[in-house]
N, C-alpha and C positions, 0 to 999 in steps of 0.2 A: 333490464329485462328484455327479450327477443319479443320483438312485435308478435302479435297475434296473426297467425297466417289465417284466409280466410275460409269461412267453414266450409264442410265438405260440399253443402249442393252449389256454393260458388264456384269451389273448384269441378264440379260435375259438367259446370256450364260446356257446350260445345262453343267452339272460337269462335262462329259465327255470332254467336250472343255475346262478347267478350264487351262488342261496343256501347250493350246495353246496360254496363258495371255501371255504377256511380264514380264518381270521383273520388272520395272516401275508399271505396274498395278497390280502385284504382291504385291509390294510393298508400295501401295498406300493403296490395300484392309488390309493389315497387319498390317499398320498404324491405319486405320481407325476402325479395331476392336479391335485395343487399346486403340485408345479415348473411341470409346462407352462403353466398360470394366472399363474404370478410371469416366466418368459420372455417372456410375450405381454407381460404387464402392463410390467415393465419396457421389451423392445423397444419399445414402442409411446409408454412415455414419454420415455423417453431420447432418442431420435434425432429427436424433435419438434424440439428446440433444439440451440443451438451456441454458446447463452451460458456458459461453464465455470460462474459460481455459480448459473445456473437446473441444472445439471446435479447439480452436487454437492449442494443442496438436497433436489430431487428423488429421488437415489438415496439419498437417508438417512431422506427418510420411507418410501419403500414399504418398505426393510430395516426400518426400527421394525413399521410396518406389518402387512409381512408374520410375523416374529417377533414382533409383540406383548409389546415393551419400552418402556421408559421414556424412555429418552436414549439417545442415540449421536451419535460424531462421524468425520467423516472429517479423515485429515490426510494433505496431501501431502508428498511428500521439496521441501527445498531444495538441492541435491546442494553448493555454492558453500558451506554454512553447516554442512554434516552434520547438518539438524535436518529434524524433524517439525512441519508447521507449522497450526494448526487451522485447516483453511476455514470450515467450517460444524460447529456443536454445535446440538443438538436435548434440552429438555428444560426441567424447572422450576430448572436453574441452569447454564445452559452455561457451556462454554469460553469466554472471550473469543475471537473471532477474532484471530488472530494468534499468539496464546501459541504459544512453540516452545519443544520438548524434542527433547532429542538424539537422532538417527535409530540411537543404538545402547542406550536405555536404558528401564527400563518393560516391558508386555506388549506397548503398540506396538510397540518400539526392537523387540524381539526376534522379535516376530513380520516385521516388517518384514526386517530383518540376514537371517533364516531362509527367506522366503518359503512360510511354511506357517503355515495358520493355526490358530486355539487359541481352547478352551472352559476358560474359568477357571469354577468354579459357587460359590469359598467366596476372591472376591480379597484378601480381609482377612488370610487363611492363605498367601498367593504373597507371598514372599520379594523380588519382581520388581517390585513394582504400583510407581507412583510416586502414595504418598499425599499431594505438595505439590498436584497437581491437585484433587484432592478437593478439601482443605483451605482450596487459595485461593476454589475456588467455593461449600460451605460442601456440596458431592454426596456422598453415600455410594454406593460401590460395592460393590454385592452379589457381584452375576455380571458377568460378558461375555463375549462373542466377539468376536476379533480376525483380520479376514481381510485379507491382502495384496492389495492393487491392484497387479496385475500387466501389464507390458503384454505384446501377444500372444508369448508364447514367451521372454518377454526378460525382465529385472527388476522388483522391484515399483515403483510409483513412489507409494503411498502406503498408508495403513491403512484400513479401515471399522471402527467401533469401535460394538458394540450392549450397551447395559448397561441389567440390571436385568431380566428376563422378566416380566412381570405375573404370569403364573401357570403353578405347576409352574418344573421346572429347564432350563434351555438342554441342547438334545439333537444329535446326531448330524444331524436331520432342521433343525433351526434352522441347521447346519450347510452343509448343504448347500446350502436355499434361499438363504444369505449368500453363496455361493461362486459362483454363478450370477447373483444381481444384481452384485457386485463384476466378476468378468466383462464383462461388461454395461458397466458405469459404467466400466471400466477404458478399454477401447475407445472409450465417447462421449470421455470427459476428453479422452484422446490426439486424436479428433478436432478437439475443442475448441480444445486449446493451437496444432494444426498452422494452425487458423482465425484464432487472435490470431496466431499467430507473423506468418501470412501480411497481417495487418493492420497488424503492426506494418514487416513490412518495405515493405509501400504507404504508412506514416507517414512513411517513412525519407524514401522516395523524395519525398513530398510537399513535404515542409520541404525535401530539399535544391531541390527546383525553386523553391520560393519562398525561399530565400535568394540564390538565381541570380537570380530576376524580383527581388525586392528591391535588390540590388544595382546592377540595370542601373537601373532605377526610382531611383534614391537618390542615383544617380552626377552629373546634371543638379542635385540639389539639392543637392549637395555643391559641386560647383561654383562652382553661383551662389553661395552665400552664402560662398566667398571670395573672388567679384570683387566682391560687398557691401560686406563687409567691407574690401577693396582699398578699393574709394571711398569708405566714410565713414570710414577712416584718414586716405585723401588730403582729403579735406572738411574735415578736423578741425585737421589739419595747416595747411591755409591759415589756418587763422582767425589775428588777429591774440589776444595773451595775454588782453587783457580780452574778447573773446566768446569764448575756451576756456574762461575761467574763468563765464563765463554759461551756457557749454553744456556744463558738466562733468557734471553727473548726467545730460543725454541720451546725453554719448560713453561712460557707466559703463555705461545701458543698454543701449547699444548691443552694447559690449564683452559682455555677461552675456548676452544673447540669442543675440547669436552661438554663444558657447563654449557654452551649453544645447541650441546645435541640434546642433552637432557632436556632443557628447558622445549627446545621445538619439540622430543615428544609428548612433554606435560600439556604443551601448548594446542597440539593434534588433538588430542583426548578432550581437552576442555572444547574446543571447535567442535567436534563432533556432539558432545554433550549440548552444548547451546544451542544447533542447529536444530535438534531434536526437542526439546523443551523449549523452542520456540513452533517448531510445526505444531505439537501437542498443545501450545499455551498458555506453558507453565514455568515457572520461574522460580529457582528455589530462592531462599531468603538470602538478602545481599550479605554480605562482611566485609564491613564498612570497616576501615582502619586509617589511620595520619597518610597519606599515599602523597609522594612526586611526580608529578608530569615527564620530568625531564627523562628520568631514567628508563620511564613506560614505552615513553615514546623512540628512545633510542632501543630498548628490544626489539621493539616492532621494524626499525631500519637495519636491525641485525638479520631478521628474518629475511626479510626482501631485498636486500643488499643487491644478491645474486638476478634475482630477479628483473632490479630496476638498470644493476649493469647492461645485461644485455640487451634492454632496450633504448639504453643510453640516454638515462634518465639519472637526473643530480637528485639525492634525496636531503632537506634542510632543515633547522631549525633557528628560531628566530625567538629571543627573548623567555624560553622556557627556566633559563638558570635562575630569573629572577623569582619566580613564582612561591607563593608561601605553600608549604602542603597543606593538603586541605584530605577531610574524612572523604574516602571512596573505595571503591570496592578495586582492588589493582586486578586480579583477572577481566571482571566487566569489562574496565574501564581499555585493558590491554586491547580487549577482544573488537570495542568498538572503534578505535583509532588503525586498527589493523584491517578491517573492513573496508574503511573509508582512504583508506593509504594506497590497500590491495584495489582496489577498483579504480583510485584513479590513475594508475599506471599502465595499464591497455589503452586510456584516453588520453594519455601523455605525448606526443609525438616526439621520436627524438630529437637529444639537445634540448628535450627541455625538462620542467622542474618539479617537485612539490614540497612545500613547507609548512611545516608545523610548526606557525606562530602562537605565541599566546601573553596575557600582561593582566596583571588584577582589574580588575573593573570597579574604580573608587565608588561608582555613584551607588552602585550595586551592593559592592562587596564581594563579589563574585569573579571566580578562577573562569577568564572570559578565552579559549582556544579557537582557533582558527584554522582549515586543513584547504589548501590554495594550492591548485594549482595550472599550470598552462596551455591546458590542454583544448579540444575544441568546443567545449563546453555543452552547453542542453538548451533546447528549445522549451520555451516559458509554457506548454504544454506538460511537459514530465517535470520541469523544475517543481509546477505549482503544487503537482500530487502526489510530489514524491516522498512527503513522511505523513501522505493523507491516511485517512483509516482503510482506501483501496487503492492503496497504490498499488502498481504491475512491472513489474523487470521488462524492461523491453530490449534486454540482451538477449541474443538465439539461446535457446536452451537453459536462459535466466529462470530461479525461484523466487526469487526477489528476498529470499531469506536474509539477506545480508544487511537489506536496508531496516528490515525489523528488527533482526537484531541490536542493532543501533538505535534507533528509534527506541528499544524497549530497555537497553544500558541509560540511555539518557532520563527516562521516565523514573526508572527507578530509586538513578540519583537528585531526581528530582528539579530535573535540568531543567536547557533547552535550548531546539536544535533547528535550525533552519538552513536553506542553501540561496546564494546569490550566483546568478549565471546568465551567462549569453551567448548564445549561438558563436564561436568563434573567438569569445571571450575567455576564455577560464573557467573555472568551477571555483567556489570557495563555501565551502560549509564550517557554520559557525554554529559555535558549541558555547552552552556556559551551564555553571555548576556552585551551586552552593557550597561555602565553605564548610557548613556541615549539610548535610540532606536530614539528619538524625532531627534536625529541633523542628520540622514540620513544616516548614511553611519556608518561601524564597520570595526576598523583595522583588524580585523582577519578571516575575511572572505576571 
């Protein structure tokens, strides 16, 4: 709560009597043109933007800032997951973005559960702290304060977390300035999210008009190339055995062109479908079937062939022939390997690779793939949050659709999907999959 400004016949005082204030009301006015100072300051930065992470950025410096701490982090609720999820951490060892803990456990979880916030001053002494966060970032926490992000009147929908006060103890008055920016940020976020929401359902509507224009667009080339293929059936058919047998690799060609254009525009459609029912959040019911890697994976370097040629890029495969089928859904499964193939060939440099290894995983049981390649790999910053529940494209004019989509192939078959990388190293994302997803449950989870 906002200190009590002092009452009116104090502020009536003429300045010459200023020196005759107490201490107390001294102290009070001191206070109070602090808060006013952190309202202005914040209003004035917060409602600049309506990017959510310029926001939540922003509201966790001026809270260091204004408190004069160390580190802090905000996390918001994933209500879907029951967890606390770290947007942004501030300090000489943050949070990973992403790292989530359970929205009922810790000084967060409870401040959060509770909707009231808390001055811990000795957190090595609270029973409550969750010291694997410390631990994994290697942070000692001193102190902190924990205030609810509340939205107006209604639930919290996240934490602000301020640790460590430079100097002296976190007070009452640290208190309150946090209670007022959170306010503050609680309102911009909700703005924010209402802004993506509202972007996202103009994404919705977009793809579906251009899968409508697509279709109609696609429907003439669809056509034509089965009155093509009509007549260089019937062409082929006339010939007599000895010029079939002259023009056997032209009618193979022929045949393989064809069924490559069909299939890329079944392929377009379903792309467009997935991209759209992933903005929307929706996912119709898998059809699971006996499914081969080998043959999926080679569609997919029939698609991009062209593509990785001219960037003189080798496309590979490595131990796929051995693999036993296993139940998977072959669109899903196309669409995620096509994603993950397609993207790393802009980060390829020529003359170099990418392979799609894969080999049973005895201990498992499990169809264990591997998508590797030699490019200049990712900074342990994006690697760490890149199949987090916020992860960000950090390609210019990236949705980051892509990685979701993968991320939500693999969920479905009840996988799992991780990436190993190093700056200058390569990329390699490793996949594994249950031989059936159907029976519930995967040992290796």
């Amino acid at each position: 709560m906002m200190t009590q400004p002092p009452s009116p016949k104090m502020q009536d005082q003429p300045d010459a009597d200023f020196t005759r204030l107490s201490k107390a009301d001294v102290s009070a006015l001191l206070h109070y043109k602090t808060e006013l100072e952190a309202v202005e300051r914040i209003s004035q930065a917060l409602f600049q933007s309506i990017d959510l992470d310029e926001l939540v950025e922003t509201t966790l410096r001026i809270a260091l800032e204004e408190v004069g701490a160390e580190a802090g982090s905000i996390l918001l609720a994933d209500p879907e997951k029951e967890e606390l999820i770290f947007r942004y951490s501030i300090g000489d060892k943050p949070v990973p973005r992403g790292t989530a803990i359970p929205w009922d456990k810790g000084i967060s979880g409870s401040v959060f559960q509770s909707g009231k916030p808390r001055i811990t001053n000795h957190v090595n002494q609270d029973a409550g702290h969750l010291h694997q966060i410390d631990q994994a970032t290697g942070f000692v926490t001193h102190d902190m304060i924990a205030v609810p992000l509340r939205r107006w009147g209604g639930e919290p929908i996240g934490v602000l977390n301020v640790l460590n006060k430079r100097v002296g103890p976190l007070t009452n008055h640290d208190l309150g300035l946090l209670t007022i920016i959170s306010a503050f940020a609680a309102l911009a976020i909700q703005q924010a999210k209402h802004f993506e929401n509202a972007k996202k359902a103009e994404m919705v509507t977009l793809l579906g008009d251009i899968g409508h224009d697509m279709k109609n667009l696609l429907t003439p080339v669809c056509t034509g190339m089965e009155l093509l293929r009509g007549e260089v059936t019937e062409l082929f058919d006339g010939m007599s055995t000895a010029e079939l047998s002259e023009k056997r690799a032209s009618k193979e060609l022929c045949d393989e062109a064809g069924e490559m254009a069909q299939n890329g525009i079944r392929r377009l459609h379903d792309r467009v479908k997935d991209m759209a029912d992933c903005v929307k959040g929706l996912s119709a019911p898998p059809n699971f079937a006996l499914c081969a890697v080998g043959p999926v994976v080679l569609e997919v370097f029939h698609t991009l062939q062209g593509l990785a040629r001219d960037k003189q890029i080798t496309l590979r495969t490595d131990g796929l022939e051995s693999l036993p089928e296993f139940h998977a859904d072959e669109r899903r499964l196309y669409n995620a390997l096509y994603n993950l193939i397609n993207n790393a060939i802009p980060e390829t440099p020529p003359g170099g690779s990418i392979t799609v290894r894969g080999h049973l995983d005895q201990d498992t049981g499990s169809i264990a793939l591997a998508v590797a390649d030699t490019g200049r790999g990712m900074s342990p910053e994006i690697r760490d949050r890149l199949f987090s529940a916020n992860a960000v494209s950090t390609k210019k004019g990236g949705t980051g659709l892509g990685t979701k989509i993968v991320k939500d192939v693999v969920d479905t078959h009840k996988g799992k999907i991780w990436v190993e990388s190093e700056p200058g190293g390569g990329t390699t994302f490793q996949l594994r999959f249950p031989l059936d997803p159907t029976t519930g449950h995967s040992s290796y989870m």
